[in-house]
Biopython code that builds the backbone (N, CA, C, O; Angstrom):
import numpy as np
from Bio.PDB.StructureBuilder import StructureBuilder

atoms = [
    (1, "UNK", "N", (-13.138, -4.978, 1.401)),
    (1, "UNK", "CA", (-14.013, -6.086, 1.123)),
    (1, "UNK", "C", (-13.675, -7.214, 2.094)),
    (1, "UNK", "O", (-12.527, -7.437, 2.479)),
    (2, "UNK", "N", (-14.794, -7.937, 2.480)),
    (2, "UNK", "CA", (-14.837, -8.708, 3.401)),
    (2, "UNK", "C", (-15.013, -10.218, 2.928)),
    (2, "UNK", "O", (-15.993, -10.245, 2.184)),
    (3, "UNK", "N", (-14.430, -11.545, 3.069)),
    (3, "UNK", "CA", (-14.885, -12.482, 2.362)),
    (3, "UNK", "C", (-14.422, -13.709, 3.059)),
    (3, "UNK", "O", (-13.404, -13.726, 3.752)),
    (4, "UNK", "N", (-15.391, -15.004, 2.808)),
    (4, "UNK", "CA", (-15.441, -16.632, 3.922)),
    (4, "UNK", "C", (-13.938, -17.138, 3.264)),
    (4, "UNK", "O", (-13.898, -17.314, 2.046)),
    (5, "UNK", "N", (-12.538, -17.402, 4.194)),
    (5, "UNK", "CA", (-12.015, -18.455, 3.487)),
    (5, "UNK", "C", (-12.042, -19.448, 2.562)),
    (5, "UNK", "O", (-11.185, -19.876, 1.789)),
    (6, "UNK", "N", (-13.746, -19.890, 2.880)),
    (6, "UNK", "CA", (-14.190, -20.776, 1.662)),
    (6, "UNK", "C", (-14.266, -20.171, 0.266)),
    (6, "UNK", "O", (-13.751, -20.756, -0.687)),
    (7, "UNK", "N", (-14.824, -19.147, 0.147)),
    (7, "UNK", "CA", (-15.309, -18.174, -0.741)),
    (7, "UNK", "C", (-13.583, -17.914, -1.196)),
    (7, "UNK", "O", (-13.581, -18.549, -2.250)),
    (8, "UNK", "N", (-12.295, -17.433, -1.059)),
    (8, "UNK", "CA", (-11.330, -17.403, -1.241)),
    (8, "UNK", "C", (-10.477, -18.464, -2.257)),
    (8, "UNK", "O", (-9.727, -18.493, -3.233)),
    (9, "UNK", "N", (-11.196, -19.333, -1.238)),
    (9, "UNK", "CA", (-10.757, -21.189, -1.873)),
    (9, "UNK", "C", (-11.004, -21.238, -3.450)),
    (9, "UNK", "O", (-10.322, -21.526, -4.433)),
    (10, "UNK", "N", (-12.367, -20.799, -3.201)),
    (10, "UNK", "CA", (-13.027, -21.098, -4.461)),
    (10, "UNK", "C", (-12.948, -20.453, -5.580)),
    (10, "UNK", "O", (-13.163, -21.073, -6.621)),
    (11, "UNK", "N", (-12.561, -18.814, -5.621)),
    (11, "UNK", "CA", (-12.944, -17.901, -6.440)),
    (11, "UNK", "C", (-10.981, -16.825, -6.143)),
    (11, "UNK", "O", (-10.696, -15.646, -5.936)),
    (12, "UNK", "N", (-10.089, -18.233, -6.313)),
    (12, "UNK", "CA", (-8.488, -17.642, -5.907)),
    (12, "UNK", "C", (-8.351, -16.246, -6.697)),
    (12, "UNK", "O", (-8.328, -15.107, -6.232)),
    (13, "UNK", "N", (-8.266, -16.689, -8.054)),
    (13, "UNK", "CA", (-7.924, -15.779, -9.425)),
    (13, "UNK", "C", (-8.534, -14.722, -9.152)),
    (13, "UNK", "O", (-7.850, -13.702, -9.062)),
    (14, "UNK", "N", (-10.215, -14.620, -8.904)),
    (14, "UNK", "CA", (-10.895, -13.302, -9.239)),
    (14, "UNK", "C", (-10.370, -12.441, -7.650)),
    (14, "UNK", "O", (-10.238, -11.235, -7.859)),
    (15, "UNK", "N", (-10.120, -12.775, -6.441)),
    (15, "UNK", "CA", (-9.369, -12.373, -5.749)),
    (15, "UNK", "C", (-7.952, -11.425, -5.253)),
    (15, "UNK", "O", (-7.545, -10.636, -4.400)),
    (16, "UNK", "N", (-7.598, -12.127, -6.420)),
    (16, "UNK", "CA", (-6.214, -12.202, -6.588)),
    (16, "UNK", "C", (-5.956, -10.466, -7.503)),
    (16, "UNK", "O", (-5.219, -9.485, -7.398)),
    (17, "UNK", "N", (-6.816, -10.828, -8.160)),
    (17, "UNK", "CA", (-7.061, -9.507, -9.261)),
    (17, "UNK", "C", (-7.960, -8.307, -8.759)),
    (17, "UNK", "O", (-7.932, -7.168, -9.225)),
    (18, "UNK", "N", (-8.606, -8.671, -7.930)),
    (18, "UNK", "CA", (-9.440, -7.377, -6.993)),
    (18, "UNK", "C", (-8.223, -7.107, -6.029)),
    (18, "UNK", "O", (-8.274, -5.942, -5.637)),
    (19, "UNK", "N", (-7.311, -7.690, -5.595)),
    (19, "UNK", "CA", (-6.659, -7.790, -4.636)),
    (19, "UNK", "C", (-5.370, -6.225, -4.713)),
    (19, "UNK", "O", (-4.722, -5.555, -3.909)),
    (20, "UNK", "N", (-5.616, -6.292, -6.361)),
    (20, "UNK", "CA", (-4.869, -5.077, -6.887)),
    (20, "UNK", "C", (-4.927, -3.614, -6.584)),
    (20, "UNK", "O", (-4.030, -2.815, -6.317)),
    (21, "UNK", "N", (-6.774, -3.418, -6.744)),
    (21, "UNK", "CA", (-7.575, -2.512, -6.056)),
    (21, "UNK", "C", (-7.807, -2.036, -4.829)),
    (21, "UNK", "O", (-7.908, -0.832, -4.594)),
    (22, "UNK", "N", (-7.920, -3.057, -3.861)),
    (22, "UNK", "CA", (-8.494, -2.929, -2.703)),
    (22, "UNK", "C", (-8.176, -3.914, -1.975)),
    (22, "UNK", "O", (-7.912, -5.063, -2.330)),
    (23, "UNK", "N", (-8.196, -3.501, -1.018)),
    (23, "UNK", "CA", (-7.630, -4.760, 0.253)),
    (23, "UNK", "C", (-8.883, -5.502, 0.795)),
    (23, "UNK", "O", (-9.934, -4.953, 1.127)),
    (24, "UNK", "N", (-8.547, -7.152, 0.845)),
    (24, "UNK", "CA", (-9.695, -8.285, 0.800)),
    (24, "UNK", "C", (-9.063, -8.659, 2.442)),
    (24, "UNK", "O", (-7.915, -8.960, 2.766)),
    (25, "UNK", "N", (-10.091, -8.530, 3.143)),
    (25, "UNK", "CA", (-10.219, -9.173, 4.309)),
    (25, "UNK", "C", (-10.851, -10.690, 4.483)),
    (25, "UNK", "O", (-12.064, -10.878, 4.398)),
    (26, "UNK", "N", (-9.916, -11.739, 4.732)),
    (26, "UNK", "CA", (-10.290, -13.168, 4.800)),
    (26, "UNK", "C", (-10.599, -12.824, 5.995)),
    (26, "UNK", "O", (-10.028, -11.990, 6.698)),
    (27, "UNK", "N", (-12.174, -13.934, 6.417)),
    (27, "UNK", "CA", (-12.532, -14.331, 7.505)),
    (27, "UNK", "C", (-12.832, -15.779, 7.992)),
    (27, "UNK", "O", (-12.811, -16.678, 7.151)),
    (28, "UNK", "N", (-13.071, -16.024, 9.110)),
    (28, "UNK", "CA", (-13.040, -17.577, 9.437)),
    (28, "UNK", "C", (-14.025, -17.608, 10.365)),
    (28, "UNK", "O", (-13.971, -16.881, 11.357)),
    (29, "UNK", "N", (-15.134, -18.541, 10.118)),
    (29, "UNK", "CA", (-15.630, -18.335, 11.704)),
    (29, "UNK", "C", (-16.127, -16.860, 12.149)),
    (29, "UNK", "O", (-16.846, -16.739, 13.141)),
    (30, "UNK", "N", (-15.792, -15.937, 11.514)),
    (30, "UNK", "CA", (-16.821, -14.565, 11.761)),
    (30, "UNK", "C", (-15.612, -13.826, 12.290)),
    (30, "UNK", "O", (-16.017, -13.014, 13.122)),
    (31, "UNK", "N", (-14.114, -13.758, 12.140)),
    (31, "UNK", "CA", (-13.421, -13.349, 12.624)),
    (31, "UNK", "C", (-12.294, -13.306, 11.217)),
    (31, "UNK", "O", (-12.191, -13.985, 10.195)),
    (32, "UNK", "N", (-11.563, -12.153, 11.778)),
    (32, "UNK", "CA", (-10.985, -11.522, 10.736)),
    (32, "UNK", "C", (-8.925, -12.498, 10.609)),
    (32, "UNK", "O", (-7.922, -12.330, 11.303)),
    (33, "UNK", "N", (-9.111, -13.123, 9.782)),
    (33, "UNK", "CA", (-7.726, -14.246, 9.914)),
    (33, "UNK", "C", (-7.055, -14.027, 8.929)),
    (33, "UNK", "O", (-6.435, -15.052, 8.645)),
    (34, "UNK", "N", (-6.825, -13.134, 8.173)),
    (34, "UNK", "CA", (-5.810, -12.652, 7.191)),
    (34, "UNK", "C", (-5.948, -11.744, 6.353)),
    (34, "UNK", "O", (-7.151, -11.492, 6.416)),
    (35, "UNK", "N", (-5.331, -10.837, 5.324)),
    (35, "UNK", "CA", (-5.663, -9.607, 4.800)),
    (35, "UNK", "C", (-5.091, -9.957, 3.242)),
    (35, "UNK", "O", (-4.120, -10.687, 3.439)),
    (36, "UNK", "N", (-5.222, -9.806, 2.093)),
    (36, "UNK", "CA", (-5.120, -9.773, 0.909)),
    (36, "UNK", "C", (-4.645, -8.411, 0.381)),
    (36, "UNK", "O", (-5.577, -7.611, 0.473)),
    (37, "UNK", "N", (-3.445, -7.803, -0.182)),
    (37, "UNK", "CA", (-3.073, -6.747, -0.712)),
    (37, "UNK", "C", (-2.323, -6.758, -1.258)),
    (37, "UNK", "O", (-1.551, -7.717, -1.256)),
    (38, "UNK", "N", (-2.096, -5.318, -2.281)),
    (38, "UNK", "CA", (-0.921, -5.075, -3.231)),
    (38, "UNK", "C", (-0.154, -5.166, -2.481)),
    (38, "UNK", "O", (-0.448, -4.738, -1.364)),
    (39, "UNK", "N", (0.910, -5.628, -2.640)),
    (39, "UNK", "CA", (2.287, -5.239, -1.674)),
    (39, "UNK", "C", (2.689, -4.053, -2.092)),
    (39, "UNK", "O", (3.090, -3.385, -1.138)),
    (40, "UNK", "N", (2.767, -3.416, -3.257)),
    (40, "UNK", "CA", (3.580, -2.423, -3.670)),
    (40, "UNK", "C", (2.274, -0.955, -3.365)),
    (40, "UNK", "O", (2.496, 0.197, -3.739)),
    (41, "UNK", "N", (1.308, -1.282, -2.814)),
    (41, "UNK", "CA", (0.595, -0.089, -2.889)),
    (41, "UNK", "C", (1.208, 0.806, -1.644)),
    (41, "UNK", "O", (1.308, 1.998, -1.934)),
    (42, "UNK", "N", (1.567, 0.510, -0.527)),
    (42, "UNK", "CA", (1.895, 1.193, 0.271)),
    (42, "UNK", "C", (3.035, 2.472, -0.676)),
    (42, "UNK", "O", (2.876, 3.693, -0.665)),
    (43, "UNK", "N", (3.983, 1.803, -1.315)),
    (43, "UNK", "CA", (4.873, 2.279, -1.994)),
    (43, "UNK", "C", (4.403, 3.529, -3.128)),
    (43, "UNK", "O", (5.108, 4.515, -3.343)),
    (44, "UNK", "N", (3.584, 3.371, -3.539)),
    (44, "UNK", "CA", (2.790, 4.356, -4.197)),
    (44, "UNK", "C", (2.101, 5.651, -3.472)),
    (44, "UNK", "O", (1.937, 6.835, -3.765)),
    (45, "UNK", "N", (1.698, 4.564, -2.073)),
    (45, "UNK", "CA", (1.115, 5.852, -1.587)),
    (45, "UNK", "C", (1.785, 7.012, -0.937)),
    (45, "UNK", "O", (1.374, 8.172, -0.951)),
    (46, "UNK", "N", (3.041, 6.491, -0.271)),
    (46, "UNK", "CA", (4.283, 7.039, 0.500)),
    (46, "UNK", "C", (4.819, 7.745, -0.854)),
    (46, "UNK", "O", (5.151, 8.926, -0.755)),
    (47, "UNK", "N", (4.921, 7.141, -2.044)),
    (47, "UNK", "CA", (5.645, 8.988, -3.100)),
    (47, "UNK", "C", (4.488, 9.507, -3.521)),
    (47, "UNK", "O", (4.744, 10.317, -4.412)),
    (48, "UNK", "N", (3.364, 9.440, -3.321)),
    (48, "UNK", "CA", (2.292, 10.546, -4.169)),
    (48, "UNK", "C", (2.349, 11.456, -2.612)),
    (48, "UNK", "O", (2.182, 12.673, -2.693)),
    (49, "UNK", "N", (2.533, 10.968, -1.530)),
    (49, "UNK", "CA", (2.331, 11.844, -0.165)),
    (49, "UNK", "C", (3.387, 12.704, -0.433)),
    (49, "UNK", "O", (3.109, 13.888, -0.248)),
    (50, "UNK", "N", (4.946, 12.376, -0.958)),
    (50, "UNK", "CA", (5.636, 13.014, -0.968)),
    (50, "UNK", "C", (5.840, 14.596, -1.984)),
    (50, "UNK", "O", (6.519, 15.572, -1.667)),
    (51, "UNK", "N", (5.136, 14.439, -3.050)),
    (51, "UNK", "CA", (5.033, 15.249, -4.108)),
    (51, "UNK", "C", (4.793, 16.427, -3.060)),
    (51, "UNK", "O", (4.147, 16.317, -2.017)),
    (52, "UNK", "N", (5.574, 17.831, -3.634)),
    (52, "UNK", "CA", (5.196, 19.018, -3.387)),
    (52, "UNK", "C", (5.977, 19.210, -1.617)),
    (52, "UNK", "O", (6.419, 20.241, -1.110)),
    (53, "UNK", "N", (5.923, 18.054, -1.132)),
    (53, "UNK", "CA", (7.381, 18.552, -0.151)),
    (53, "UNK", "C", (8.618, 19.464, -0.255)),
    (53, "UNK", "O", (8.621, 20.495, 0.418)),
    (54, "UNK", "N", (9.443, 19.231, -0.874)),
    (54, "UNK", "CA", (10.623, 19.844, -1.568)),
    (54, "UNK", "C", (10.074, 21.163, -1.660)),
    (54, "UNK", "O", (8.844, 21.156, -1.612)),
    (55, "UNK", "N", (10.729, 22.572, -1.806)),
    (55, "UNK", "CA", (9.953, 23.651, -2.563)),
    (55, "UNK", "C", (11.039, 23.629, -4.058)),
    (55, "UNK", "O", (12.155, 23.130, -4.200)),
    (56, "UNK", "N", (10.530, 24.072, -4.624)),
    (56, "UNK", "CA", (10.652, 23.833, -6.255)),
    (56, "UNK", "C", (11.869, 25.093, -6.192)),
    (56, "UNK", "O", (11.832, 25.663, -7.283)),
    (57, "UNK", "N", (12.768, 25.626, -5.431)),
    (57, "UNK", "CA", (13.804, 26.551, -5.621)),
    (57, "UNK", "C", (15.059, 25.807, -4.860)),
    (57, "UNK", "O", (15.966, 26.501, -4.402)),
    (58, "UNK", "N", (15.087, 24.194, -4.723)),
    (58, "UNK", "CA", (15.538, 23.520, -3.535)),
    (58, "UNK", "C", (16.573, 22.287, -4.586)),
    (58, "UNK", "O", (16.562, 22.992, -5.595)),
    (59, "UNK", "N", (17.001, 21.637, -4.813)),
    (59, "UNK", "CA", (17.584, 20.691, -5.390)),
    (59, "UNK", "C", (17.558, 19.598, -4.309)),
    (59, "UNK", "O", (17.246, 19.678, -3.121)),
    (60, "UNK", "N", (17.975, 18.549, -5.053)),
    (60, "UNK", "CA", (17.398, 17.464, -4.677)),
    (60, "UNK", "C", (18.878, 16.844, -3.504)),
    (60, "UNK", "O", (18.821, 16.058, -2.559)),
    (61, "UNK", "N", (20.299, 17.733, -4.191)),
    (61, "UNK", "CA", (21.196, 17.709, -3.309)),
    (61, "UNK", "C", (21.565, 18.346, -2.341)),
    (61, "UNK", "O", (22.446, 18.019, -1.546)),
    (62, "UNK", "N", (20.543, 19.858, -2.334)),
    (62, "UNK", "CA", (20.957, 20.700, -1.257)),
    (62, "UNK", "C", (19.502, 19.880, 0.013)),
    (62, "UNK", "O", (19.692, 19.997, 1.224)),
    (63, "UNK", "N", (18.446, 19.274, -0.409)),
    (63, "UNK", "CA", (17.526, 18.600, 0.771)),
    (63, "UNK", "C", (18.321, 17.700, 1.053)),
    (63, "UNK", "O", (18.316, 17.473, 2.262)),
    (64, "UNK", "N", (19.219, 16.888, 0.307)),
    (64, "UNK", "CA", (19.873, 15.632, 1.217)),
    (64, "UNK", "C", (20.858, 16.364, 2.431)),
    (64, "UNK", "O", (20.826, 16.102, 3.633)),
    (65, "UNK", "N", (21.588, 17.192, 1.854)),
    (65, "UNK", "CA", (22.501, 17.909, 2.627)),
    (65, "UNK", "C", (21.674, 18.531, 4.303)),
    (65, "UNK", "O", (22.190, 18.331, 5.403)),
    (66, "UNK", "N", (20.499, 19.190, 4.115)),
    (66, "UNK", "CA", (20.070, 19.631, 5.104)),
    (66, "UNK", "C", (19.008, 18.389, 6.011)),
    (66, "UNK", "O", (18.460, 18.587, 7.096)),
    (67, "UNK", "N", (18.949, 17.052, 5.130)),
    (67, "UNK", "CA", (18.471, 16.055, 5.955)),
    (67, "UNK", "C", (19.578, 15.728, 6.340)),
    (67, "UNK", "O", (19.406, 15.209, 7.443)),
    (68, "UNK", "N", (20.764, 15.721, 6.054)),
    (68, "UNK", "CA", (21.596, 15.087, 7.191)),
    (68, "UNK", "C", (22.597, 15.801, 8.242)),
    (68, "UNK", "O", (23.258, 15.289, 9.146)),
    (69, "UNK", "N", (22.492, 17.184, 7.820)),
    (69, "UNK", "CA", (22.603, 18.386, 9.117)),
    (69, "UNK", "C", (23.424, 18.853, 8.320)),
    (69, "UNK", "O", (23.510, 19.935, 8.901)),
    (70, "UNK", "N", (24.176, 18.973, 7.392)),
    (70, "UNK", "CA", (25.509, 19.895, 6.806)),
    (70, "UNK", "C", (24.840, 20.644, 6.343)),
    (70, "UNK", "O", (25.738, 21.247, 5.754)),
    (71, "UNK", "N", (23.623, 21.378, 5.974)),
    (71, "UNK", "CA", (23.525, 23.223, 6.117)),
    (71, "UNK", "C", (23.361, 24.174, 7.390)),
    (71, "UNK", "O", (23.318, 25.396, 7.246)),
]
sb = StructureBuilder()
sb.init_structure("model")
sb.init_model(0)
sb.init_chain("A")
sb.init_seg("    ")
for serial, (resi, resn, name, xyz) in enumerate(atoms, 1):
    if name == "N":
        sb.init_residue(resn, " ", resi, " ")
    sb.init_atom(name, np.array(xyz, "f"), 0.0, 1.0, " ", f" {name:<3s}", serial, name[0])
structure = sb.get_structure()
C-alpha cells in the first residue's frame, strides 16, 4: 500500500494497525520517502522458510555438529 505523508499524519493509528499486515509505503512529492512495517515479520518469515529443512531422522544436535564441520 501506497500513501501521502499527509494522509499518514492524519490517519497515524489506522496505519499503524494495517502496518501489521502489510507494508505501507510513505510518499512525498510522488516519491517513495519511507516504508512502514512489522519489524518482527521478517522473523516469521525466515522460520516458516525453515520448516522441513532438517530431515526428520536428523536431531537437532547432530545438524549443529555438521553445520560446524565435526561430522
Amino acid at each position: 500500500m501506497s500513501i501521502t505523508a499527509t494522509e499518514l499524519k492524519q490517519n497515524l493509528g489506522k496505519y499503524l494497525i494495517l502496518s501489521l499486515t502489510e507494508d505501507i509505503f510513505i510518499t512525498k512529492n510522488g516519491k517513495i520517502v519511507a516504508k512502514l512495517s512489522n519489524p518482527y515479520q521478517t522473523r516469521v518469515e525466515t522460520a516458516t522458510s525453515l520448516f522441513g529443512v532438517l530431515p526428520n531422522d536428523m536431531t537437532l544436535d547432530e545438524a549443529r555438529a555438521e553445520r560446524l564441520g565435526a561430522i
